[in-house]
C-alpha positions as CSV (number, residue, x, y, z in Angstrom):
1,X,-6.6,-25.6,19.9
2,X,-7.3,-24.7,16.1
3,X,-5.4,-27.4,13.7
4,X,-1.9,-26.5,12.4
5,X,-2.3,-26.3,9.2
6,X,1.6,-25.0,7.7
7,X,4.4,-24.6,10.0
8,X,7.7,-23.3,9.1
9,X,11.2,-23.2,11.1
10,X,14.6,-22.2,10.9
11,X,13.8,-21.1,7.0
12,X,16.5,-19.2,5.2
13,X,17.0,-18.3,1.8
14,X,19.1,-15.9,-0.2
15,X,19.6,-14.7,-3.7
16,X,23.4,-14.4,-4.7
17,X,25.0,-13.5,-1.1
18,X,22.4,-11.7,0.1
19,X,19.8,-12.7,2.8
20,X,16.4,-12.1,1.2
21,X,14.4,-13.9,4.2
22,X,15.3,-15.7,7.5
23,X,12.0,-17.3,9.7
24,X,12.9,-18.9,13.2
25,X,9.2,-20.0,13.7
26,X,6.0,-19.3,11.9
27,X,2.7,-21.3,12.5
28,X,-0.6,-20.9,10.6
29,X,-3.9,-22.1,12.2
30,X,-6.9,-22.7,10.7
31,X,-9.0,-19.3,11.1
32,X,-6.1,-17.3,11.0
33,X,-6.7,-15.0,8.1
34,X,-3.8,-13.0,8.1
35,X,-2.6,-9.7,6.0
36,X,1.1,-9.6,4.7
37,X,2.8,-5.8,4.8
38,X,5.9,-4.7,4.4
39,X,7.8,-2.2,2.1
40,X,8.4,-3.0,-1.9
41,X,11.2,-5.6,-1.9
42,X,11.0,-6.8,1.4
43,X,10.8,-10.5,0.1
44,X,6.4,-10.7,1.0
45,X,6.2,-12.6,-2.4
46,X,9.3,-14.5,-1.6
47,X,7.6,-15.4,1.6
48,X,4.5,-16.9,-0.4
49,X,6.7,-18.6,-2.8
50,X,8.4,-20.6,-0.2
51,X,5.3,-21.5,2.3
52,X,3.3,-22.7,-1.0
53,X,6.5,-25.0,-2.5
54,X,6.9,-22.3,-6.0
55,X,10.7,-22.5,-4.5
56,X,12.7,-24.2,-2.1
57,X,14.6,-22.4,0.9
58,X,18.2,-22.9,1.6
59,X,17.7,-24.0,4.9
60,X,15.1,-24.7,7.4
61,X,12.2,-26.8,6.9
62,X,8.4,-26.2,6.1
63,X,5.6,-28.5,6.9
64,X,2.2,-28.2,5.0
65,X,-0.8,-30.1,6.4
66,X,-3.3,-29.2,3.8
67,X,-3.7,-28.2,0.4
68,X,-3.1,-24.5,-0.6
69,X,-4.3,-22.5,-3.7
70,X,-2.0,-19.6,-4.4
71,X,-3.4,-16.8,-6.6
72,X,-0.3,-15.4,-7.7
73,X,-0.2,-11.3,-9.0
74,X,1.5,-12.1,-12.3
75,X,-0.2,-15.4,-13.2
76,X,-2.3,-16.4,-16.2
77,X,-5.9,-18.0,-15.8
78,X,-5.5,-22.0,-16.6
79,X,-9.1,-22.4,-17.9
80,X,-10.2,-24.5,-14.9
81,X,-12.8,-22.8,-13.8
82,X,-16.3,-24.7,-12.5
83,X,-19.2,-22.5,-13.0
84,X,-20.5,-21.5,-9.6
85,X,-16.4,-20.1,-9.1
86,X,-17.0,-17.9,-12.2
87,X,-20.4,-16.6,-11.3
88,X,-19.1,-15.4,-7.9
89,X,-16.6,-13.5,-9.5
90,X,-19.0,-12.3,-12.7
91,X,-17.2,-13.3,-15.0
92,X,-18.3,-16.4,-18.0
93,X,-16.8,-18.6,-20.2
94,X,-18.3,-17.2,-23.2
95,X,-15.6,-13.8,-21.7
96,X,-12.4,-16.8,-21.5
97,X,-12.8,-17.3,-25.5
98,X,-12.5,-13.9,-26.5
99,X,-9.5,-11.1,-25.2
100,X,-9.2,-10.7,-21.6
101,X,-8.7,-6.8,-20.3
102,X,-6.4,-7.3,-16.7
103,X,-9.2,-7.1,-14.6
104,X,-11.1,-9.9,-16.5
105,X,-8.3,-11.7,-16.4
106,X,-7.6,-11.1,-12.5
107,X,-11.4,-12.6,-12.3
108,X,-11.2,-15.7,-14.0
109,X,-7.7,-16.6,-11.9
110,X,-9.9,-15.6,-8.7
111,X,-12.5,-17.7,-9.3
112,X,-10.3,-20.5,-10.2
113,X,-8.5,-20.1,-7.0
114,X,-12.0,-20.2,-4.8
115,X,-12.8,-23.5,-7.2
116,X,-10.3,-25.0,-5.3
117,X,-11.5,-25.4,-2.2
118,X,-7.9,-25.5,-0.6
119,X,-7.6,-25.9,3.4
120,X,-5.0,-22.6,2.8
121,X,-5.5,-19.5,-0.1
122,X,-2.4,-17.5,-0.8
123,X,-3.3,-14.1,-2.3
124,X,-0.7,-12.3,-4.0
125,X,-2.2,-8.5,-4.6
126,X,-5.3,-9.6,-6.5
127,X,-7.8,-6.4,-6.3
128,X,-4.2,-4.6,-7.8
129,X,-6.2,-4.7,-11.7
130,X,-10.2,-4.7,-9.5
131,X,-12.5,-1.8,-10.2
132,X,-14.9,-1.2,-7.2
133,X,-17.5,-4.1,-7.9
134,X,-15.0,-6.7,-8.4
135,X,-13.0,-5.6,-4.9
136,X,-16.2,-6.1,-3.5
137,X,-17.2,-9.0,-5.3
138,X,-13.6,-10.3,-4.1
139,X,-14.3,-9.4,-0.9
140,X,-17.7,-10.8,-0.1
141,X,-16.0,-14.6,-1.0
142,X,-13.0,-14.1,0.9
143,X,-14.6,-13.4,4.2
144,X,-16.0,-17.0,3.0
145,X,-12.7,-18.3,3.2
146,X,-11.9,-19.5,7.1
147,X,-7.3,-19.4,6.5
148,X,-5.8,-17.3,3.9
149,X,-2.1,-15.3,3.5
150,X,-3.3,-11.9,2.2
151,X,-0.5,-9.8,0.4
152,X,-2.7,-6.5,-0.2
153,X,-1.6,-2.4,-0.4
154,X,-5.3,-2.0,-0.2
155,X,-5.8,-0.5,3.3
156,X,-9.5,-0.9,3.0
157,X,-9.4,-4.6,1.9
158,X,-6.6,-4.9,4.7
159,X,-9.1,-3.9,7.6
160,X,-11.9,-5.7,6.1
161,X,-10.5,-8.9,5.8
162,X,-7.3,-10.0,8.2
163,X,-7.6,-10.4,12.1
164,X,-3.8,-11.0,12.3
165,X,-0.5,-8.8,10.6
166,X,2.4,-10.7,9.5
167,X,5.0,-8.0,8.4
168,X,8.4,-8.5,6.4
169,X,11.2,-6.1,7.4
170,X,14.5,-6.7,7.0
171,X,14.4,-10.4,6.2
172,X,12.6,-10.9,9.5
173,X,8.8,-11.5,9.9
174,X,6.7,-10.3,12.6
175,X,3.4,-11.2,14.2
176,X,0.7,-8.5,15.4
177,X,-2.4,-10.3,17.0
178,X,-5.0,-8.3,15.8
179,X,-6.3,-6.3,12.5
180,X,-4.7,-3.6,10.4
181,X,-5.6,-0.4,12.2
182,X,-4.2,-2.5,15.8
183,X,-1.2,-3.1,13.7
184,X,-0.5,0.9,12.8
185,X,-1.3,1.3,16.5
186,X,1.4,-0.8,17.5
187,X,3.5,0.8,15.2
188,X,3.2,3.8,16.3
189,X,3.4,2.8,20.0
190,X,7.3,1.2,19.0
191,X,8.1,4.2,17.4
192,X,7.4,6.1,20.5
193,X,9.2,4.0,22.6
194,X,12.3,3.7,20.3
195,X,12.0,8.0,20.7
196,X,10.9,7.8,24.3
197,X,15.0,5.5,24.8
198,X,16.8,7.5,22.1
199,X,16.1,10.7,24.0
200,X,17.0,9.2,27.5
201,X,20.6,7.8,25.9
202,X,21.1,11.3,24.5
203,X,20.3,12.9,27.6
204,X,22.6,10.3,29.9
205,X,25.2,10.4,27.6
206,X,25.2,14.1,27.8
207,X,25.4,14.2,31.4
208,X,27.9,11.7,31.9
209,X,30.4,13.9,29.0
210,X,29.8,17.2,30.9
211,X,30.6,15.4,34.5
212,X,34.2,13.6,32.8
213,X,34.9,17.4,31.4
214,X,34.2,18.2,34.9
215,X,37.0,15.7,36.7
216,X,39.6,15.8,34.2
217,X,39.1,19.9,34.5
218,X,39.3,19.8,38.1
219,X,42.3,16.8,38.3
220,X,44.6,19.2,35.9
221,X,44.1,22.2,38.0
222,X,45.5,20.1,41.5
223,X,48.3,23.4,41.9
224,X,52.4,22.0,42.9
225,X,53.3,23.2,46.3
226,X,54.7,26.8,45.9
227,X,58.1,26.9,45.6
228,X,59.3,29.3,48.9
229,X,56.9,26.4,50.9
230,X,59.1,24.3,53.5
231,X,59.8,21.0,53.1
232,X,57.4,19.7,55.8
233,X,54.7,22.0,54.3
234,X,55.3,20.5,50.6
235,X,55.0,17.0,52.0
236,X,51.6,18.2,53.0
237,X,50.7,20.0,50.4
238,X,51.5,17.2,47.9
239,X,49.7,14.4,50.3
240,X,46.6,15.9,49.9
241,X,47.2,16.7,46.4
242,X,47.9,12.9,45.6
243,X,45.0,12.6,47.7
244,X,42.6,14.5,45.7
245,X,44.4,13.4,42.5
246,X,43.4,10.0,43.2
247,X,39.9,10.6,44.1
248,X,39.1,12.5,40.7
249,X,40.9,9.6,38.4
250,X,38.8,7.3,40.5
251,X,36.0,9.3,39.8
252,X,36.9,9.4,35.9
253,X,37.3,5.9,35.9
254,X,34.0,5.7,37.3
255,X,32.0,7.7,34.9
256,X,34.0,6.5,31.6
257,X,32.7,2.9,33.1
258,X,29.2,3.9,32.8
259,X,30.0,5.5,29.5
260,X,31.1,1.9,28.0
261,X,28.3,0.2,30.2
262,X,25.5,2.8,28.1
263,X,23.3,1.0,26.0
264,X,24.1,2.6,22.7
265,X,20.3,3.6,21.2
266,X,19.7,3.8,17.5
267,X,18.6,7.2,16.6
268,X,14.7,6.6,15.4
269,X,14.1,7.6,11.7
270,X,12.3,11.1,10.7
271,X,10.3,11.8,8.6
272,X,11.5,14.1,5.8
273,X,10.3,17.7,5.4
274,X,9.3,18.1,1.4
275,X,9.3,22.0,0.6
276,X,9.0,22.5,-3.0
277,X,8.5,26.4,-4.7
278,X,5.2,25.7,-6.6
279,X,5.9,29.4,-8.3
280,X,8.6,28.0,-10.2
281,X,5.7,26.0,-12.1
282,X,4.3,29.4,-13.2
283,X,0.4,28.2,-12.6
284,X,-2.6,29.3,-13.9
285,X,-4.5,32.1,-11.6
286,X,-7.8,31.0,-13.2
287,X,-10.9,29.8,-11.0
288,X,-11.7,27.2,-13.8
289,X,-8.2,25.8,-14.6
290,X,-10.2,23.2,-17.7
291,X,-13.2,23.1,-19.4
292,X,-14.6,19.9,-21.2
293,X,-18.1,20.8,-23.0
294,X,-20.1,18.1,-25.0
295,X,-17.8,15.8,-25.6
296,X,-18.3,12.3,-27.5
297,X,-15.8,9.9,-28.5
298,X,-16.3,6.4,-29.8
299,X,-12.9,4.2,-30.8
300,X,-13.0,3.3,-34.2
301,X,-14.7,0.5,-35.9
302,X,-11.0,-2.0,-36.2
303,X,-11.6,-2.2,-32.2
304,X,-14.6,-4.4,-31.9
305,X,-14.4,-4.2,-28.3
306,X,-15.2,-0.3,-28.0
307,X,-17.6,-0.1,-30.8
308,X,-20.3,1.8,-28.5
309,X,-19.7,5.4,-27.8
310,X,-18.0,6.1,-24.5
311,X,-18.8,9.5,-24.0
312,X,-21.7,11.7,-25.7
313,X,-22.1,15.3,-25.0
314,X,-19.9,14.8,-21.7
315,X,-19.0,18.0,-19.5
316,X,-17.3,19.2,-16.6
317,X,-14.6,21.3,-15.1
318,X,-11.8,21.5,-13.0
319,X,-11.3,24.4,-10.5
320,X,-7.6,24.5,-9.6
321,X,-6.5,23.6,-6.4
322,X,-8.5,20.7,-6.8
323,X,-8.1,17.0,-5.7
324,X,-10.8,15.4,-8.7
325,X,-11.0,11.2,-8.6
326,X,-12.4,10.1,-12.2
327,X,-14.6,7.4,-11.0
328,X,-16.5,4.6,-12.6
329,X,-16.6,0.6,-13.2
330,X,-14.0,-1.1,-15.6
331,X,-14.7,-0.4,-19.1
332,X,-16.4,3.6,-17.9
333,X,-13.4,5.3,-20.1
334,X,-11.2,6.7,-17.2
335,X,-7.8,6.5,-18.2
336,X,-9.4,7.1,-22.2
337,X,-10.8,10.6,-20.4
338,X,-7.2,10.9,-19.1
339,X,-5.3,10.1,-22.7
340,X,-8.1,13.0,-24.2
341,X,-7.1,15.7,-21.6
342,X,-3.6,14.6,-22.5
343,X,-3.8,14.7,-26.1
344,X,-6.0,17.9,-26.4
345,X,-9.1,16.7,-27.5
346,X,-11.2,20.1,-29.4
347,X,-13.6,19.3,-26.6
348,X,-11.4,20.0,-24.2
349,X,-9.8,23.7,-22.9
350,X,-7.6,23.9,-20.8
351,X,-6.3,27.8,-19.7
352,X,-2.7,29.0,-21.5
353,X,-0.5,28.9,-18.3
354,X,-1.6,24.9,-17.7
355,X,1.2,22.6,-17.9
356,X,0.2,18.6,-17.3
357,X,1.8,15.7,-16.0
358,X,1.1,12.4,-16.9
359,X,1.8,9.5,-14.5
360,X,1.7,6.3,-16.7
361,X,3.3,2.9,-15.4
362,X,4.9,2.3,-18.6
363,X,8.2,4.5,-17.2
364,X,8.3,6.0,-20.7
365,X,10.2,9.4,-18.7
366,X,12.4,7.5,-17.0
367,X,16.0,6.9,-18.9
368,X,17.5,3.6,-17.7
369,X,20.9,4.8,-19.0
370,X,21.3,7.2,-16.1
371,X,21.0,7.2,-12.2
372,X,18.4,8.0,-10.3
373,X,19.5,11.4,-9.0
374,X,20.3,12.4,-13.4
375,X,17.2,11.2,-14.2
376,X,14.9,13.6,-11.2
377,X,17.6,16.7,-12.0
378,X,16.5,15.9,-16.1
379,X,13.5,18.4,-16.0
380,X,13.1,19.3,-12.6
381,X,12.9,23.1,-11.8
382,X,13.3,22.6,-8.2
383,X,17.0,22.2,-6.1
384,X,18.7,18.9,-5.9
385,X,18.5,19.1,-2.3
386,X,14.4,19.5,-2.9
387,X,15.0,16.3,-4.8
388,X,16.8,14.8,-2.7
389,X,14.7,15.0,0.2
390,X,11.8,14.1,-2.3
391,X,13.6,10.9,-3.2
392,X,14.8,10.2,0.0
393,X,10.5,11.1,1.5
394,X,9.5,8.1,-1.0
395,X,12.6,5.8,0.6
396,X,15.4,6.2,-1.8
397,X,17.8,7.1,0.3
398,X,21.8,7.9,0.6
399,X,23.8,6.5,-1.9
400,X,20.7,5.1,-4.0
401,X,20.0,7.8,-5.5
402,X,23.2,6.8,-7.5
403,X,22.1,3.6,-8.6
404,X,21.4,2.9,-12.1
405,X,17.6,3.3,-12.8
406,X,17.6,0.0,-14.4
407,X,18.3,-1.8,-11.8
408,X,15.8,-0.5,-9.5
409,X,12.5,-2.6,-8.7
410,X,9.2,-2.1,-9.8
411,X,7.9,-0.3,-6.8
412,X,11.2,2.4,-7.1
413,X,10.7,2.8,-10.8
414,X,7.2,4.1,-9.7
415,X,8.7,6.3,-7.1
416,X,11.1,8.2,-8.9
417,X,8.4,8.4,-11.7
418,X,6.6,10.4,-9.1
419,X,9.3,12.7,-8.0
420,X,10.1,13.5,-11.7
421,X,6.6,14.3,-12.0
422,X,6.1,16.6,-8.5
423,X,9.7,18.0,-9.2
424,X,8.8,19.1,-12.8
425,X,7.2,22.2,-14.2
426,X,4.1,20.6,-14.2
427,X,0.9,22.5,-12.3
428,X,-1.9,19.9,-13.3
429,X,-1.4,16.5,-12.5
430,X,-2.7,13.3,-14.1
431,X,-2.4,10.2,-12.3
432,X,-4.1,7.1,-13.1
433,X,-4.0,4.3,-10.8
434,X,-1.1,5.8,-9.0
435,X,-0.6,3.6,-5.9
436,X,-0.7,0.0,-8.1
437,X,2.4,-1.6,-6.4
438,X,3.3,0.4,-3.7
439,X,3.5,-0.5,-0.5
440,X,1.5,0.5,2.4
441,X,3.8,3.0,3.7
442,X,4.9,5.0,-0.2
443,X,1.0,5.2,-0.8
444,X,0.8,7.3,2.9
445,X,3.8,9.6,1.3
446,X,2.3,9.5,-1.9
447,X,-0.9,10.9,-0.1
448,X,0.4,13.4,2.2
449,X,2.5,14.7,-1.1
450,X,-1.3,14.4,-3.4
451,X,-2.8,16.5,-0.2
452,X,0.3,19.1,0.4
453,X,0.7,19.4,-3.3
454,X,-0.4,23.5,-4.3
455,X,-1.5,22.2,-7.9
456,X,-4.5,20.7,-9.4
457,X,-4.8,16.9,-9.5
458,X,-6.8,14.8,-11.8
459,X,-6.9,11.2,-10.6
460,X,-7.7,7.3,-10.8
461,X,-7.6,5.1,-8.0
462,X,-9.4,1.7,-6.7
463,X,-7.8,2.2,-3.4
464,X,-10.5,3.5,-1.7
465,X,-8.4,4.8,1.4
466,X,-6.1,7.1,-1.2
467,X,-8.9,8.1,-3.0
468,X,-11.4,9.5,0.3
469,X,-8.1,10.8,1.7
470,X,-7.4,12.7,-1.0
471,X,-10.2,13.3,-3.8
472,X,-12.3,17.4,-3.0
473,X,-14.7,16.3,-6.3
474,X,-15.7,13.1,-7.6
475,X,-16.6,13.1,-11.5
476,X,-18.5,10.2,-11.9
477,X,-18.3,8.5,-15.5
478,X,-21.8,7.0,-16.1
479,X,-24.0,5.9,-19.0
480,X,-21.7,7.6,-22.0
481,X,-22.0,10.9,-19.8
482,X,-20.1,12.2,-16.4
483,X,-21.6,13.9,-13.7
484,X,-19.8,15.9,-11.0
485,X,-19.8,15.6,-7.6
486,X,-18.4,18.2,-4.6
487,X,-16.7,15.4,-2.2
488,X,-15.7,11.8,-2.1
489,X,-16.4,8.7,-3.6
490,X,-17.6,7.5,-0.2
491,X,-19.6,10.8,0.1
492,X,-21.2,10.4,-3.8
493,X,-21.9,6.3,-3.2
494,X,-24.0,7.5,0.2
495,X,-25.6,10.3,-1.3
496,X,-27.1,7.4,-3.7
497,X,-28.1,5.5,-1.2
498,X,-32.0,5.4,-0.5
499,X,-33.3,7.3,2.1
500,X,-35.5,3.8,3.6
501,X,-33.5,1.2,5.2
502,X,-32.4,-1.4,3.1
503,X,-35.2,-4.1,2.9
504,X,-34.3,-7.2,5.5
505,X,-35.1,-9.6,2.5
506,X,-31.5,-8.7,1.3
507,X,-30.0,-9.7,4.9
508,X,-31.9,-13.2,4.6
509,X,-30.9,-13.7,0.9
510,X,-26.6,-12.6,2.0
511,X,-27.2,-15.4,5.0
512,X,-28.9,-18.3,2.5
513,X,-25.5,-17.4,0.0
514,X,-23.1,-17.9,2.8
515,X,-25.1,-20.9,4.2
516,X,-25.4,-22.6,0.5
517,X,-21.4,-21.9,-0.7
518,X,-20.3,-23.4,3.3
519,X,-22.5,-26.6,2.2
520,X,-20.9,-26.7,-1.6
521,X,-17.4,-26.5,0.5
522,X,-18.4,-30.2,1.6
523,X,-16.3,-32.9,0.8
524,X,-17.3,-35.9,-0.8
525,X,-20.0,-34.0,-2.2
526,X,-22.5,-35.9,-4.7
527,X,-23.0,-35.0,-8.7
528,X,-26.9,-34.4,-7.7
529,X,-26.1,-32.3,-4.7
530,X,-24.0,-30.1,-6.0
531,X,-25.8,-29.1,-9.2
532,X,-28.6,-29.0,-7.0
533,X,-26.6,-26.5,-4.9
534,X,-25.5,-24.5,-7.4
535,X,-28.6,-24.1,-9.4
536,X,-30.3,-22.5,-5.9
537,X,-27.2,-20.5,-5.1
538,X,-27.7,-19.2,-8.7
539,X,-31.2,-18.3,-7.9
540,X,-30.4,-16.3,-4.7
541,X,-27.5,-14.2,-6.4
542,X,-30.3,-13.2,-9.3
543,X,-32.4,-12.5,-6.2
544,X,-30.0,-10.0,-4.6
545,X,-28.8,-8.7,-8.2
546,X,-32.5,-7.5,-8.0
547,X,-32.9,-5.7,-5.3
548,X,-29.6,-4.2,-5.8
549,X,-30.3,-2.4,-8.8
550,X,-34.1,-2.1,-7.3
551,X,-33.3,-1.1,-3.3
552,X,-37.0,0.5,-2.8
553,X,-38.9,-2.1,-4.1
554,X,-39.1,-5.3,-2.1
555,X,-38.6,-8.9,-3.7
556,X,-41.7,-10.7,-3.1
557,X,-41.4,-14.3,-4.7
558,X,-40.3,-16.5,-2.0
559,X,-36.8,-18.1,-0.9
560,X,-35.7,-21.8,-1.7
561,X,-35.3,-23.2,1.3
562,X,-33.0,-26.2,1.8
C-alpha cells in the first residue's frame, strides 16, 4: 500500500452563506499524480488553498504527512531559486535582475517550486503564460515528480501527465481512476445513462397518465339504472354498478400509487443549438481576404528590450474562410503581428468589406455599468434570442444574463467577451490566446463556435488541443520573417522532423537526466555530491541541446557515467 501522504475529511467551507466546497473523504497517495477539472468557479483553487494550509476550512479536518510546494497562478517569483532548478526551466539569474515578461516570470516560480523537493507539488495553471518550449520544458520535469495536484485547461498537458481526475462540481469532488481521455469517457457514459433513465421516467409516467385518464373515464360513464326499470332490476343494476365503481377507484388508487412511488428523473442538460446569420456581417467575397507584403517593424529605441527588428520583409495572406494559428516561441512578435493587422500597418491590406474583431483579455468592450444581456445587445447585429442561446452555449444561463458585468468572474468576463465578439458585425476575427482561463468544457464551446464560425479567424494559442482542432494554416513566425504553412501546428512541427530516426544517443542522454535529477532528489545529500551532480546533469542537457538543434548529426564525445 502506497504511503498517505494528505488526507482530508468532513472539510467544509463557505464564503458569506454560500457553500463554496464540501469533501466527505479525500486521500492522496504517493504516485498519485492527479489532474483537477471542473468549470470556472467551481472552487478548484479553493480546493488547493485548503489542502496546502493558504486558508483554513470551516469544518472538517486535513491531515498533511509531508511537505508540499504550491505553485500558485497569480504568485510572484521569491528569488530562491538554486541553479540546477533554473536551468531546467531555461531561465538565469542574470533574467531575475532585469524585467520579467509573464512567461519568464511563470519560469522562475516553476523552477523554484521543483527546487523544493516537496513530498507533494500543487500546480495552479502554470503553462497558462508557457509558449511551446516552456510547456514542454514544464512537462519533461513534472513527469519527474512521483505526487502532484495538477489544476490545468490544457487538455494535452492533462493526458500527458495525470493517471487519476479529481473533478469539482457543485461543491462536491469526484474521483475517476484513470487519465483524462478515461475521464471524458466516463462522462459521456453518465450522461447516457442519466438520458437512457430520463427517457424511461418520461415514458412510464406517460403510460401511467393515459391509463388514470382511462379509469376515471370509464368510472364516470358507470350509467344509473333507467328510470321505467323495476325495483328488483335497479337493485341489480346498481349492485353491479357499485361493483364496477369500486373496481375502477381501486384501480385509480392503484396507478396514482405508482405515480407517487416514480422516481422523479432530472431532465439531462442539452446542448444549445447556436444559429447566427453570418450575412448580417456583410463579408468580403474575396479569395484573399488580407495581404501583408514586406513588412519590417522594429520598436523604438526607449524599449531596450525590443531593440532588434522583429519582422523584415515579412509576407503572407489570409484566404477567408480560414482557421490561421500565428505560431512561434515567446518573444516571435504574435500578438505585435496581431496589434499591426489591428492598427493598419501600410504593410498590411486588408479588402474594403473586412470588418475585425479583436479579442484582448483587458475587457476594454465590456461596460461594467450594465448587465450582461445590455452589454451582448450593445453592437450585436444578431436577435437576442441568438444571444441568448450564445450566452447561455458558453454557460451563462437564465437569469444571469441579468447580472451586473462587474460582478462576473474572470472566466465569464471572457465569455461574454466572446459572444460580443461572434454576435458583432465583425467577419475577421483576431483572437490571441483565447482559451487562457477557461475551463475545459467553454474551450470545447469555444472550439466548436471557432470551427462552425462562417468568417475568417486569425489566431494565438499554446493550447495545443484548440489549436490542431481548429487552425486550416499555420503561419509560422521565425528568424524576423514568417513562413506559411497549409495545416496544423502538429502537421508543420512533423513536416520538420528529419526523415532518419532520431539517433538512440538522445534516448540514453533523456535516461542519464532522469537517473541524475532522481539521485539530486536524495536527502541528506553532501555539498561535494551535489555540485558534482549538477555540474554532469549540466553537461548532459548541453549534450541533448545539441542534437536537438543538430538531429542528423550524431554526438560523438562520450557520456559521464556515474
Amino acid at each position: 500500500m502506497s504511503k498517505i501522504l494528505l488526507e482530508v475529511s468532513q472539510l467544509q467551507k463557505y464564503y458569506a452563506e454560500r457553500c463554496i466546497l464540501s469533501v466527505e473523504h479525500l486521500r492522496i497517495y504517493a504516485g498519485d499524480r492527479i489532474g483537477v477539472v471542473g468549470v470556472n468557479g467551481s472552487g478548484k483553487t479553493t480546493l488547493l488553498n485548503l489542502l496546502s494550509g493558504q486558508i483554513q476550512p470551516d469544518s472538517g479536518q486535513i491531515r498533511r504527512y509531508g511537505s508540499i510546494a504550491f505553485l500558485e497562478q497569480f504568485g510572484q517569483p521569491a528569488g530562491q531559486t538554486d541553479g540546477l532548478a533554473q536551468s531546467l526551466m531555461g531561465v538565469s539569474e542574470k533574467q531575475a535582475d532585469g524585467p520579467l515578461s509573464g512567461g519568464e516570470r511563470m519560469r522562475f516560480r516553476i523552477a523554484e517550486a521543483f527546487g523544493q523537493q516537496a513530498s507533494l507539488l500543487f500546480a495552479d495553471e502554470p503553462t497558462s503564460n508557457l509558449d511551446d518550449a516552456g510547456i514542454e520544458q514544464f512537462c519533461e520535469q513534472m513527469e519527474t515528480v512521483e505526487s502532484f495536484l495538477l489544476i490545468s485547461h490544457d487538455r494535452a498537458v492533462l493526458r500527458r501527465l495525470c493517471t487519476k481526475i479529481l473533478e469539482v462540481d457543485g461543491g462536491r469532488i469526484q474521483c475517476y481512476p484513470g487519465g483524462y481521455d478515461f475521464y471524458l469517457a466516463e462522462k459521456r457514459r453518465q450522461e447516457q445513462e442519466k438520458r437512457t433513465a430520463y427517457e424511461k421516467y418520461c415514458l412510464e409516467k406517460e403510460h401511467l397518465l393515459q391509463a388514470l385518464a382511462d379509469r376515471t373515464e370509464r368510472a364516470q360513464s358507470v350509467r344509473k339504472a333507467p328510470s321505467r326499470m323495476g325495483n328488483s332490476e335497479a337493485r341489480l343494476h346498481k349492485r353491479a354498478a357499485g361493483e364496477r365503481q369500486e373496481k375502477l377507484q381501486n384501480a385509480t388508487k392503484s396507478i396514482e400509487s405508482r405515480l407517487a412511488r416514480l422516481e422523479v428523473q432530472e431532465k439531462p442538460k442539452e446542448n444549445i443549438r447556436i444559429s447566427f446569420d453570418f450575412s448580417l456581417t456583410d463579408p468580403p467575397e474575396n479569395k484573399i481576404v488580407l495581404r501583408c507584403q514586406n513588412l519590417s517593424f522594429s520598436y523604438p529605441g526607449a524599449c531596450p528590450s525590443h531593440t532588434a527588428p522583429l519582422f523584415e520583409g515579412a509576407s503572407f495572406v489570409l484566404e477567408r474562410g480560414s482557421k490561421t494559428i500565428l505560431y512561434g516561441k515567446n518573444g516571435a512578435g504574435k500578438t505585435t503581428l496581431m496589434n499591426l493587422i489591428a492598427d493598419g500597418h501600410p504593410a498590411i491590406q486588408a479588402v474594403p468589406k473586412v470588418k475585425f474583431g479583436y479579442f484582448r483579455q483587458g475587457f476594454e468592450q465590456i461596460d461594467f455599468s450594465k448587465t450582461v444581456l445590455e452589454n451582448a445587445m450593445a453592437g450585436s447585429v444578431q436577435t437576442e434570442g441568438t444571444m441568448r442561446n450564445m450566452l447561455a452555449r458558453l454557460l451563462i444561463r437564465r437569469d444571469d444574463v441579468y447580472k451586473q458585468a462587474s460582478v462576473l468572474s474572470g472566466g465569464e468576463r471572457i465569455k461574454l467577451a466572446f459572444a460580443m465578439l461572434f454576435g458583432s458585425a465583425a467577419n475577421v476575427l483576431l483572437l490571441d490566446e483565447p482559451t487562457n482561463y477557461l475551463d475545459t468544457e467553454s474551450i470545447a464551446v469555444l472550439q466548436e463556435m471557432v470551427q462552425n464560425y462562417e468568417g475568417t479567424v486569425l489566431f494565438v494559442s499554446h493550447d495545443r488541443d484548440f489549436a490542431d482542432s481548429v487552425a486550416t494554416h499555420t503561419l509560422v513566425l521565425e528568424d524576423r520573417r514568417i513562413l506559411s504553412f497549409s495545416g496544423t501546428p502538429s502537421a508543420f512541427l512533423e513536416s520538420r522532423k528529419p526523415k532518419e530516426e532520431k539517433p538512440m544517443e538522445e534516448a540514453v542522454l533523456s535516461l542519464r537526466l532522469t537517473e541524475t535529477i532522481s539521485l539530486l532528489s536524495r536527502p541528506n545529500l553532501s555539498a561535494e555530491e551535489k555540485e558534482r551532480l549538477e555540474a554532469e546533469y549540466a553537461v548532459l542537457l548541453q549534450q541533448k541541446q545539441k542534437l536537438r538543434q543538430n538531429p542528423a548529426k550524431k554526438n560523438k564525445r562520450p557520456l559521464p557515467s556515474h
